[in-house]
N, C-alpha and C positions, 0 to 999 in steps of 0.2 A: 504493500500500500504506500511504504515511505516513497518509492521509485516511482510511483506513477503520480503523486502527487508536485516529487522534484521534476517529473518531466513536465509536466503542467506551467510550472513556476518557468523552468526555460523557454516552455514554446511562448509563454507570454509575456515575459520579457525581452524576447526576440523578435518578439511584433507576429509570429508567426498566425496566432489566431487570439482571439478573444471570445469571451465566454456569448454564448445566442442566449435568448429568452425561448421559451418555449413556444413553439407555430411562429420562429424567425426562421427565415433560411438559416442552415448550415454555413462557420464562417469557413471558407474552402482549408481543406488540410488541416480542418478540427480533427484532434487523434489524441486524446488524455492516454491512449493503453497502447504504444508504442511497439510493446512486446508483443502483441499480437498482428497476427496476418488480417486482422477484423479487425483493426484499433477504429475506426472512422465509424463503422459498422453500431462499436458497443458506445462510443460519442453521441452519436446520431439519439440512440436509447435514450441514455444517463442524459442530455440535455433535452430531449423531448422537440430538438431541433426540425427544418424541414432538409431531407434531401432523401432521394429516389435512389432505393438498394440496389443493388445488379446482383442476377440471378443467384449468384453464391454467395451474396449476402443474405438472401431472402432463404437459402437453404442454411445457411448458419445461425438467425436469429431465430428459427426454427429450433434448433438442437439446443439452443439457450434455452428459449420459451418451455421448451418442453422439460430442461433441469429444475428452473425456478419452480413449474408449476407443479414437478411430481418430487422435487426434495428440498423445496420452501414451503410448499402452499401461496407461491405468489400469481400473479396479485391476487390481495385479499379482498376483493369486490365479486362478486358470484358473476354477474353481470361481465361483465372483464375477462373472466374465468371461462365463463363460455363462449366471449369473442376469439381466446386463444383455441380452444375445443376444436372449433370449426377449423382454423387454420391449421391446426396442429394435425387433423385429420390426413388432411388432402399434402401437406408436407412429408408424412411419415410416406407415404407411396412415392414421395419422389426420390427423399431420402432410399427407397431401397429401389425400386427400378429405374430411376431417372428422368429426364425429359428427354430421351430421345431414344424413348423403347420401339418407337416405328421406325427407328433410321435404317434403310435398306445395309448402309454402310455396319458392318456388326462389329470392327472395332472401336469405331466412336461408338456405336450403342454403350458397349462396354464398357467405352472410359468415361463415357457421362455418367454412369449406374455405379459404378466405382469412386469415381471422382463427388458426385453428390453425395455417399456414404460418406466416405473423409468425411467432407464440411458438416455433415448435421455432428458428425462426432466429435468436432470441435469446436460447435457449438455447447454441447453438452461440456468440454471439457474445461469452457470458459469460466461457467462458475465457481470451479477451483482456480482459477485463476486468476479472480477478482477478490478473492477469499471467501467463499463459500456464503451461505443463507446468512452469516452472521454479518457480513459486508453493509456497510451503510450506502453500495454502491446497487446491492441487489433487489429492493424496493426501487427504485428510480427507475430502473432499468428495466423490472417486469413493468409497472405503469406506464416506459415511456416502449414498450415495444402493442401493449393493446393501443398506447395514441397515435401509434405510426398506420397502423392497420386501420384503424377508422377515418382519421382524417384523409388518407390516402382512397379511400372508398367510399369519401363524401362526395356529390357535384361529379358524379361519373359521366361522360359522356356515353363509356360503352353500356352501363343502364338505359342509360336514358334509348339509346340507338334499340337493344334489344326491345326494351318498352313497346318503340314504336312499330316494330316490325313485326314481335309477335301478337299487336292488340287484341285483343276479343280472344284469345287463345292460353297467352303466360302471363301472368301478372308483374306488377312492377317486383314485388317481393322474390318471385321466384330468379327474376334477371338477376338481383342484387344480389342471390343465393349463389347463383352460376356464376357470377365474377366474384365471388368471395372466396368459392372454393378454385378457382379456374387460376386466381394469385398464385400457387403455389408452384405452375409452371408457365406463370406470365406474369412476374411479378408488375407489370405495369398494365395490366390490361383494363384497370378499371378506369385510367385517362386516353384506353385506347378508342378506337372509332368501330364501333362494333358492325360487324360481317357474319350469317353466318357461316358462312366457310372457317370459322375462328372456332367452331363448337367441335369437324369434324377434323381441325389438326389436332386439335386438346384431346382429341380419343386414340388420333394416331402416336402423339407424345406420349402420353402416359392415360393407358383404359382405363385404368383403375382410379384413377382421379374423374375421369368419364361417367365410371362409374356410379361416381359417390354423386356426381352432379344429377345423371338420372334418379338415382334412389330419393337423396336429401330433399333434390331442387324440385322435383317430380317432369322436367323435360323427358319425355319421350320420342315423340318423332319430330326432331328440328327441323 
């Protein structure tokens, strides 16, 4: 904890970043946890900042969310609790067969399905890294990973597109259902422009995340 707080103290006397307020942008090359391949990643959290994860961040916060939640009990709002639920769902499928379980190509399949295991596992292994449940860092950081997930899912366009497309047929709830779980192998899809041709690459990327979409969301024939 001493080390990451001295790192702190340099990067901001070096002008490198200054502290955000929470729903500010991200100040670029915010990183309090230096030691880590996710330092920006666990920043982004612990400051409740604004910046857009890339895919193997979105598989790494995943592996954290799911430490806090099954050996903190974080966070402690039920509510919150069940916004990770859902995420935590459709991530554990990518975490073991990947986003690119349709690629004709079978060694990238492999090293996608490979390569996502790593990251959700270090995820998980971050919370010993920050010092475990005991950490005044790991509160902050499960509340600031359910504010990443909603704000990032508020003022969707690809809701709103789905909305319109399927009217008289899915509801607005069921869209919001299908891009909340469909994040886990798009992490940006819910600022994307919604197609559906986007429902039958998510089946080709990973079915089982398709799956959960049909079951959950109750989409049957898009």
């Amino acid at each position: 904890m001493r080390s990451i707080v001295f790192a702190m103290v340099c990067a901001l006397s070096a002008g490198a970043w200054s502290p955000a307020s929470a729903d500010e942008p991200c100040p670029p090359g915010a990183d309090s946890y230096p030691q880590s391949e996710f330092g920006e990643a666990l920043t982004t959290h612990e400051l409740g900042c604004v910046r857009q994860l890339s895919p193997r961040e979105i598989v790494f916060t995943a592996g954290l969310a799911h430490a806090l939640l099954e050996q903190c009990g974080l966070p402690r709002d039920v509510g919150s609790r069940g916004t990770l639920a859902t995420f935590l769902t459709s991530s554990q499928w990518v975490a073991m067969v990947g986003r690119e379980y349709g690629n004709p190509n079978l060694g990238q399949g492999l090293a996608d399905q490979a390569g996502s295991s790593v990251t959700y596992s270090a995820g998980i292994a971050a919370l010993d890294m920050i010092g475990g449940c005991s950490s005044p860092a790991a509160e902050p950081l499960a509340d600031g990973i359910v504010r990443y997930l909603r704000r990032s899912a508020s003022e969707s366009p690809y809701v709103d597109g789905c909305q319109r497309y399927y009217s008289g047929r899915y509801s607005r709830r069921q869209c919001q259902c299908l891009a909340d779980i469909a994040r886990a192998v798009y992490p940006n899809i819910h600022q994307s422009t919604f197609s559906r041709e986007s429902i039958a690459t998510l089946i080709q990327r990973n079915p089982f995340v398709g799956l959960q979409v049909a079951l959950q969301c109750g989409f049957g024939n898009y």
